[in-house]
C-alpha positions, 0 to 999 in steps of 0.5 A, a space after each residue: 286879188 283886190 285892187 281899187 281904183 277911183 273916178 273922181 272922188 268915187 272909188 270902186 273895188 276890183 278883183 281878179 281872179 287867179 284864172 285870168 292872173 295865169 290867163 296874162 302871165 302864163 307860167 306864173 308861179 301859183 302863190 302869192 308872190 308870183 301873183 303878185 308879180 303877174 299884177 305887177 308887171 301887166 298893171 297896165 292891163 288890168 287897169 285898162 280891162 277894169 276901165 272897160 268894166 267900170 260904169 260909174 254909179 253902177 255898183 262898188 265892185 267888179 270881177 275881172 276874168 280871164 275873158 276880160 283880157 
């Protein structure tokens, strides 16, 4: 799943993938709309494990893995 986020006027993409979606919410349904809801209810999370990620002016796009959480 690709997400955005923005620093400033800066914007970087994110993409999680399915094993670190399942890796937070264990039992999620494996199609789009349990991912979508595995997202969803632990956005905080995600977006706290991309902040970790995130290095301003690096690069435009980061993976977020089941390690990053």
């Amino acid at each position: 799943m690709r997400f955005w986020g923005h620093d400033s006027a800066i914007e970087a993409s994110f993409y999680i993938d399915e094993g670190a979606l399942k890796h937070i919410q264990p039992g999620a349904n494996p199609n789009e709309s349990g991912f979508l809801n595995a997202f969803d209810s632990h956005r905080d999370l995600i977006c706290a494990a991309a902040a970790r990620k995130y290095v301003r002016g690096s690069r435009g796009s980061y993976d977020l893995v089941a390690g990053d959480f």
